[in-house]
C-alpha positions in Angstrom: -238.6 -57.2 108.5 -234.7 -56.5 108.7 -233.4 -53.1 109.7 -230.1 -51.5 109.7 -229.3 -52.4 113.6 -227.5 -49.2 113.9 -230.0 -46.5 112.0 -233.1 -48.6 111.8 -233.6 -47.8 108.1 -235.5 -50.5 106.2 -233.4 -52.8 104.4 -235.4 -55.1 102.9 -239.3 -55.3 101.6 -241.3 -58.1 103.6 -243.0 -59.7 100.1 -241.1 -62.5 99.4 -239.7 -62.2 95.9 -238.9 -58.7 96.8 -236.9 -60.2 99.5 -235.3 -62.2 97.1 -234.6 -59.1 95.1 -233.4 -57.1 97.8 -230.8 -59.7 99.4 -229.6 -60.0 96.0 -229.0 -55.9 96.0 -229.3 -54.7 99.4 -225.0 -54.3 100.3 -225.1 -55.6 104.0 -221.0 -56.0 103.7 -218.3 -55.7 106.5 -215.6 -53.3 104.8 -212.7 -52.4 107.8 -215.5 -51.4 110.8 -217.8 -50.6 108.9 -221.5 -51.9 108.1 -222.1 -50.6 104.2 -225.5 -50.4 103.1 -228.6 -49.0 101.0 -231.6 -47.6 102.9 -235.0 -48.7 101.4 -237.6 -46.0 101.3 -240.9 -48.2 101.3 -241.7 -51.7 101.1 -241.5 -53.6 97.6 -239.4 -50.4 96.5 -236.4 -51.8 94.5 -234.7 -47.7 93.8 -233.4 -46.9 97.3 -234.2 -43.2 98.5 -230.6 -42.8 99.6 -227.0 -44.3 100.0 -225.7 -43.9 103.3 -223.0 -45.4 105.6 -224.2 -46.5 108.9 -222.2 -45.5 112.3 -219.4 -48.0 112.6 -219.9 -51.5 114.0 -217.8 -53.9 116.5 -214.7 -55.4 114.7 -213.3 -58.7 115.3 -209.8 -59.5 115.5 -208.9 -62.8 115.6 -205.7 -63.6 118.2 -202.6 -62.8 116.4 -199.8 -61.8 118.3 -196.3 -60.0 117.1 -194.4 -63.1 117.4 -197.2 -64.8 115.2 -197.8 -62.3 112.7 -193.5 -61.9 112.2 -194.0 -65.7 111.1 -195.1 -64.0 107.8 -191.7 -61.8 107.4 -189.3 -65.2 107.6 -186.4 -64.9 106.2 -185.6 -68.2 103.8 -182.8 -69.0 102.1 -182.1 -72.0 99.9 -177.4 -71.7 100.3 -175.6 -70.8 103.5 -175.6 -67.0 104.4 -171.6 -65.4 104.2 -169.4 -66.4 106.6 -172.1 -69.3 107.6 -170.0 -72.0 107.7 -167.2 -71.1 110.0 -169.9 -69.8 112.8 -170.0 -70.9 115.8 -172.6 -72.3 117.1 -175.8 -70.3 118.5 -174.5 -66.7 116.4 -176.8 -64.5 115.5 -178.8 -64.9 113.4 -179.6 -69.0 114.2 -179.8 -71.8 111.1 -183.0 -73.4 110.5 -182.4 -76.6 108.9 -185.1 -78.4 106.4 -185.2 -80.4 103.0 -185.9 -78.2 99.9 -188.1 -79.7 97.5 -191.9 -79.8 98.2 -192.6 -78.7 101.6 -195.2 -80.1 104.2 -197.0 -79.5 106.8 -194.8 -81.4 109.4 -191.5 -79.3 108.9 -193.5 -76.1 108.3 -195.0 -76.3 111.6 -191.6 -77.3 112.8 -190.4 -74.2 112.1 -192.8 -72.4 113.1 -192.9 -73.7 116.6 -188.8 -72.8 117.0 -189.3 -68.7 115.7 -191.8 -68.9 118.4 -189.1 -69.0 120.8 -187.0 -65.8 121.5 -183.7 -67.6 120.6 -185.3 -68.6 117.4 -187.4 -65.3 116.8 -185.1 -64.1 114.2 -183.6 -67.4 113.2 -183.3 -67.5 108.9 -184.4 -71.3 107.7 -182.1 -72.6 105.1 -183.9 -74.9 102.8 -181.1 -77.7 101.3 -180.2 -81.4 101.2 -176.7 -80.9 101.1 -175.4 -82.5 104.3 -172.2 -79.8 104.6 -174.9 -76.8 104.5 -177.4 -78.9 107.4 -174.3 -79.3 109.4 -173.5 -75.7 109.7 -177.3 -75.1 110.9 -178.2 -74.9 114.6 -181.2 -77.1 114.1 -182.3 -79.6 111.4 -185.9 -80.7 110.9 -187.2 -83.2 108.7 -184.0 -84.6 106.9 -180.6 -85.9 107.6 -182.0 -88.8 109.1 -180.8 -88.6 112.5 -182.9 -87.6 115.3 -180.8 -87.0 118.4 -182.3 -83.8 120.4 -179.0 -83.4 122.1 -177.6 -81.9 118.8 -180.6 -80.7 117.6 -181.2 -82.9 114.6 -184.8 -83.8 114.4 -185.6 -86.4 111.5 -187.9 -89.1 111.2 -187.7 -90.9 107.6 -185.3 -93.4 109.3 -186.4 -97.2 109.5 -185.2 -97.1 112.9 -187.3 -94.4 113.8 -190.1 -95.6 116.1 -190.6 -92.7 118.6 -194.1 -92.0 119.4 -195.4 -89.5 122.2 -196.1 -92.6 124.4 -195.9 -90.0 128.0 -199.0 -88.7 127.1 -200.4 -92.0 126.2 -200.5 -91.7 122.3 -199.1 -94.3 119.7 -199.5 -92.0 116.7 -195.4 -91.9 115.1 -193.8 -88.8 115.4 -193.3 -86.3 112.3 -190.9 -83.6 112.4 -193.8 -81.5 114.1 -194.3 -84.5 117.0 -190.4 -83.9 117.8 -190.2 -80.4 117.5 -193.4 -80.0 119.7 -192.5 -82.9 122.2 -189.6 -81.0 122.9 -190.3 -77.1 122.7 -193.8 -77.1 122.9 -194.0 -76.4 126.8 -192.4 -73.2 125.7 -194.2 -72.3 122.8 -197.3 -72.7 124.8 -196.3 -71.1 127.8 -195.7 -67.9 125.6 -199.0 -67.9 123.5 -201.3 -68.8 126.4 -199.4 -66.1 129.1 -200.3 -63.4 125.6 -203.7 -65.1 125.5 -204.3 -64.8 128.9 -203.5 -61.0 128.5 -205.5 -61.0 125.9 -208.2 -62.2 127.6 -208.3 -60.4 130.7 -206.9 -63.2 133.0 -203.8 -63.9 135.4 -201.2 -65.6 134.0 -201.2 -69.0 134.2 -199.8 -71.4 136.3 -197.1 -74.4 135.6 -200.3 -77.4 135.7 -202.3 -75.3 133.2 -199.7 -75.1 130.9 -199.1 -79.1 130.9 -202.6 -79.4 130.8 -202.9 -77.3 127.7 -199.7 -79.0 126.4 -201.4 -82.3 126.2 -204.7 -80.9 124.6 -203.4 -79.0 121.5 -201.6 -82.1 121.1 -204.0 -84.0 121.3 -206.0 -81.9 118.9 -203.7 -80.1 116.4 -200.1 -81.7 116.1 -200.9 -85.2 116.5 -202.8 -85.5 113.1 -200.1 -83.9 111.7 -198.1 -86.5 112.9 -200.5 -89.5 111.5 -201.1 -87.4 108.4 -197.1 -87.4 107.2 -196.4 -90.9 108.3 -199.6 -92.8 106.4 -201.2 -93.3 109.6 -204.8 -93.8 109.1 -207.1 -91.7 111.4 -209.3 -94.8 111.7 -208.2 -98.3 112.3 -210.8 -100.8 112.7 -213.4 -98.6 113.4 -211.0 -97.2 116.3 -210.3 -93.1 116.0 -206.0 -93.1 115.9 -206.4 -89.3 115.9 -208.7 -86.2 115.8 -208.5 -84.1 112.8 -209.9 -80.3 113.7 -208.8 -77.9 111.4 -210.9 -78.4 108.4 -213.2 -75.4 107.7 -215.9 -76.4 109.6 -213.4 -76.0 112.7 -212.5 -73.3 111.7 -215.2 -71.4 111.2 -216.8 -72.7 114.6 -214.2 -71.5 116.2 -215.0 -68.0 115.2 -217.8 -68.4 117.5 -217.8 -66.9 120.7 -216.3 -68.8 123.5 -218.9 -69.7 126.5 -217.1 -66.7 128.7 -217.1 -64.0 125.8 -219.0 -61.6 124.7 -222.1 -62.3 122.7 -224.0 -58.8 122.2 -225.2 -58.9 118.6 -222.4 -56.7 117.2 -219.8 -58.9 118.4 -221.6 -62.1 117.5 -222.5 -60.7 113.8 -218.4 -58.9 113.4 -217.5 -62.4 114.0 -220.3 -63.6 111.4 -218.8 -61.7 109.0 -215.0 -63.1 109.4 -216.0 -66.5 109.1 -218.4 -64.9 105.6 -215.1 -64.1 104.9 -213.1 -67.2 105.6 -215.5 -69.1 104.0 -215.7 -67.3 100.8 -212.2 -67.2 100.5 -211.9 -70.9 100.9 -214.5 -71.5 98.4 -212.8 -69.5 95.6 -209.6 -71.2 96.0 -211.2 -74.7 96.3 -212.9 -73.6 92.6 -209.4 -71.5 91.5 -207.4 -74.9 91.9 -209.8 -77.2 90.4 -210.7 -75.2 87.0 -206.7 -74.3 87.0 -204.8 -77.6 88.5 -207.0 -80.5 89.1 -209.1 -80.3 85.5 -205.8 -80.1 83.4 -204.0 -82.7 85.2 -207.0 -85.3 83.5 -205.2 -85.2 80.1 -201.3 -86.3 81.3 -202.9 -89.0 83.4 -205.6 -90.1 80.5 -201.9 -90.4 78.3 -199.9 -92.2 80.7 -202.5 -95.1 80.7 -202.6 -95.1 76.8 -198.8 -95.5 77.2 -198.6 -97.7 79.9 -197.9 -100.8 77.9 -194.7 -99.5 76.7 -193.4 -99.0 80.2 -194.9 -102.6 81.5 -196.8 -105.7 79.6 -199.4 -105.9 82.4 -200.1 -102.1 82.3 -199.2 -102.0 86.3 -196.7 -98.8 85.8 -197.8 -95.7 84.6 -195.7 -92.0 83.6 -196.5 -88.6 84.0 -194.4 -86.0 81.9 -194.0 -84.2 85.2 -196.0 -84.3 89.0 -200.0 -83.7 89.0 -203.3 -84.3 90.9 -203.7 -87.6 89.8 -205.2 -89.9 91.9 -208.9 -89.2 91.4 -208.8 -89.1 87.7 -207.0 -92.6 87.5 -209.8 -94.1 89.7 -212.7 -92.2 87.2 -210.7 -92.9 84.0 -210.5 -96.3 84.5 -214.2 -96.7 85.6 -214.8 -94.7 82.4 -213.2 -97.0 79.9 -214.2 -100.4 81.4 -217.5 -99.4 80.7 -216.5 -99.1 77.3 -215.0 -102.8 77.1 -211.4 -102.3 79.0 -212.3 -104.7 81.5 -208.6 -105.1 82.9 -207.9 -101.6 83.1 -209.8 -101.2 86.6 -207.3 -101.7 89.2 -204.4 -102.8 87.2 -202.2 -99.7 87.7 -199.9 -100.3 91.0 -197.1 -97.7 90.5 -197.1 -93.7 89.0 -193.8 -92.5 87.8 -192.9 -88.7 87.4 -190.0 -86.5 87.4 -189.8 -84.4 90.7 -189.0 -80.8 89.4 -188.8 -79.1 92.5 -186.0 -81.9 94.3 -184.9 -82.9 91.3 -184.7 -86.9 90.0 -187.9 -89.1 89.6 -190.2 -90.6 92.2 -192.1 -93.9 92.0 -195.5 -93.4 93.9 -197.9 -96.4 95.1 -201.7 -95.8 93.7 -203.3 -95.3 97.1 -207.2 -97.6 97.1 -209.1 -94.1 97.5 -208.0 -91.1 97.0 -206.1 -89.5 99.9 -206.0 -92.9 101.3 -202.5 -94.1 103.1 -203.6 -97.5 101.9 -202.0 -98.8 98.7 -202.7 -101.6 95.7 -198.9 -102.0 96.3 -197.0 -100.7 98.6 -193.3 -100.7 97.6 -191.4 -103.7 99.3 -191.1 -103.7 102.9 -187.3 -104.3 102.9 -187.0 -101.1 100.8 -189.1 -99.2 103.5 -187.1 -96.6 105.3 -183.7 -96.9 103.9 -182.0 -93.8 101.5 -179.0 -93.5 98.8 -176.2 -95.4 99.4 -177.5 -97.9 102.0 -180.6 -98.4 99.5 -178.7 -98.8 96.4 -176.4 -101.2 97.8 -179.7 -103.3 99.2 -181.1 -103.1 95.2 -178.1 -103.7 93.7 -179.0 -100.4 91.7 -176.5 -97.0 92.0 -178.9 -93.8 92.1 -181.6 -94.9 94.5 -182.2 -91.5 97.1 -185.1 -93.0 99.2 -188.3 -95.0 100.0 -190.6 -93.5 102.4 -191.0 -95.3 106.0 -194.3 -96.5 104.7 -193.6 -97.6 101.4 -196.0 -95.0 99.6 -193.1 -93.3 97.8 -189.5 -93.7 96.9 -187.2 -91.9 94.8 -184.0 -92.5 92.3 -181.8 -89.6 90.3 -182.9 -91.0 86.8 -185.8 -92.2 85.0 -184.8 -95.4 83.4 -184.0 -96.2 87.9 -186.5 -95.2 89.0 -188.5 -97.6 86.2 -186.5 -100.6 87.4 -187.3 -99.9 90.9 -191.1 -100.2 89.7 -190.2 -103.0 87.8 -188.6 -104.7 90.9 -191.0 -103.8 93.0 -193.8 -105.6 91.0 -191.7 -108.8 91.6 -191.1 -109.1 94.3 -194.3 -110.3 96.3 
């Protein structure tokens, strides 16, 4: 039977529906150091004898360096500092460039990866599409569409954007993240792995490793990244385009000890209890979104398909009074009122219209075939694909158009009655 590992009191009766019953009130809980717990007097008890706190037990840190942990203190701004504009270039502190509006993944690890850097450590990131206040930054990520490293501009929404990591033998397109990693990343490594290294107990290591290491967390962090913002399937053909390794599952295996660490109980259970921990924490978000975001969202898109006729004859165009989690309640919906005699309901929706109140104007969003898929019932028209505001009004004929994405899974116009025609267009054109 279980005993405290550090005062060998008894824990937990052997019977097994007192084991039950002691599980469910026995505290065996990491708090700081510390192992908190009640001592059972004798087996099948369920009053413990006494309440004690056992001597302290190994703690687990996972690795977080200063210049990691400072990423939490960033300083971001969404207008110019004083005096910004007329800087010159390189002043204290430096200009991080990005699009405001919903952020991603790509751009956020962008910028992460440059205040890794000592030039960047203290560099403020300036959130705006305004091309006057991007021109006054040192470094632009993820909008402008230029990507020329020479000035720092690093963009990828361009149709003529094609760059891929092809020296290490990849063909995933590049995000923001790809660019800003192909092209600091030796540095950002070099830093975190020489502090690992310390870490750890080892030299520091030489130029090779750092290439080598270079290549894997590409490989296996930044590259799905990559796919993940530019529709890029991780699967094509039954061929694997990328590795994805940060679900929690990853993440909580690599809480595990390494082959050349430790693994003494105390240090394998401290670690057992940080992945309790992650796991827990993950859970009660997952269940914290879903009763407080995802359930709600079921009524706007249950409305836009009573409405849809308004918008479109054939039903192909739906509207949300403003952006939701809607694509697994349009597959169920419709599944739900075919089977109550709407049998051209299934499928026939092609295009979701909502205002984006973040950026401002409206978007026009393809209904992906799964949910989470990159793969649309109608992509929006490949001649569209890539091209923004005045280049893509002039190609519609139609004055307020701001963008379609590279892939054709989103676009965007200033008003609601454009961004309707542009579904309306879109739908025929073939």
């Amino acid at each position: 039977h279980p005993l405290c590992p550090d005062c060998s009191a008894l824990v937990s009766p052997v019977s097994s529906l007192a084991f039950i019953h002691a599980m469910l009130r026995t505290s065996l809980l990491v708090a700081g150091t510390v192992i908190v717990h009640q001592h059972w007097g004798r087996i099948g008890s369920r009053v413990p004898l006494r309440r004690g706190t056992c001597s302290p037990a190994r703690a687990f840190a996972p690795f977080n360096p200063q210049c990691v942990g400072a990423l939490s203190g960033t300083a971001v701004v969404s207008a110019l500092p004083d005096g910004a504009r007329h800087r010159k270039p390189g002043a204290s502190p430096r200009l991080i460039g990005t699009h405001d509006g919903t952020f991603h993944c790509d751009e956020v690890l962008a910028c992460a990866l440059l205040k890794l850097l000592p030039e960047y450590e203290d560099a403020v990131v300036v959130r705006s599409r305004d091309p006057a206040v991007l021109a006054a930054c040192d470094v632009v990520v993820d909008v402008g569409a230029v990507c020329d490293p020479a000035y720092f501009r690093f963009d990828h929404h361009q149709s003529s954007f094609t760059e891929v990591m092809s020296e290490l033998g990849h063909k995933t397109k590049l995000s923001s993240a790809g660019l800003v990693y192909r092209h600091f990343g030796t540095r950002a490594v070099a830093r975190l792995a020489a502090l690992a290294r310390a870490r750890g107990g080892g030299e520091d290591m030489a130029e090779p490793d750092i290439d080598a290491i270079f290549r894997k967390v590409y490989r296996s962090f930044v590259e799905a990244i990559d796919g993940i913002d530019n529709g890029v399937e991780a699967y094509d053909g039954g061929v694997r385009n990328y590795d994805v390794t940060t679900t929690l599952g990853d993440r909580v295996s690599a809480l595990n000890p390494r082959w050349n660490q430790p693994t003494e109980v105390e240090d394998v259970s401290a670690r057992f209890a940080a992945a309790v921990a992650l796991a827990g924490e993950e859970f009660a978000a997952a269940v914290e979104v879903a009763v407080n975001s995802w359930w709600p969202a079921r009524a706007l898109v249950g409305a836009a398909l009573d409405s849809a006729v308004e918008l479109h004859p054939s039903r192909q165009i739906l509207e949300l009074v403003r952006p939701c989690p809607w694509a697994s309640h349009l597959v169920q919906l419709e599944l739900e009122r075919e089977a109550v005699g709407d049998v051209a309901v299934r499928g026939a929706a092609k295009y979701v219209l909502f205002p984006d109140t973040r950026g401002g104007g409206w978007r026009v969003q393809a209904v992906p075939l799964a949910e989470k898929s990159f793969e649309t019932r109608r992509p929006l028209p490949q001649a569209w694909r890539g091209v923004r505001d005045e280049q893509l009004s002039e190609l519609l004929g139609l004055e307020g158009c701001i963008f379609v994405h590279s892939s054709g899974f989103i676009g965007g116009h200033r008003t609601r009655e454009g961004v309707i025609e542009m579904a309306r267009r879109a739908l025929s054109l073939s």
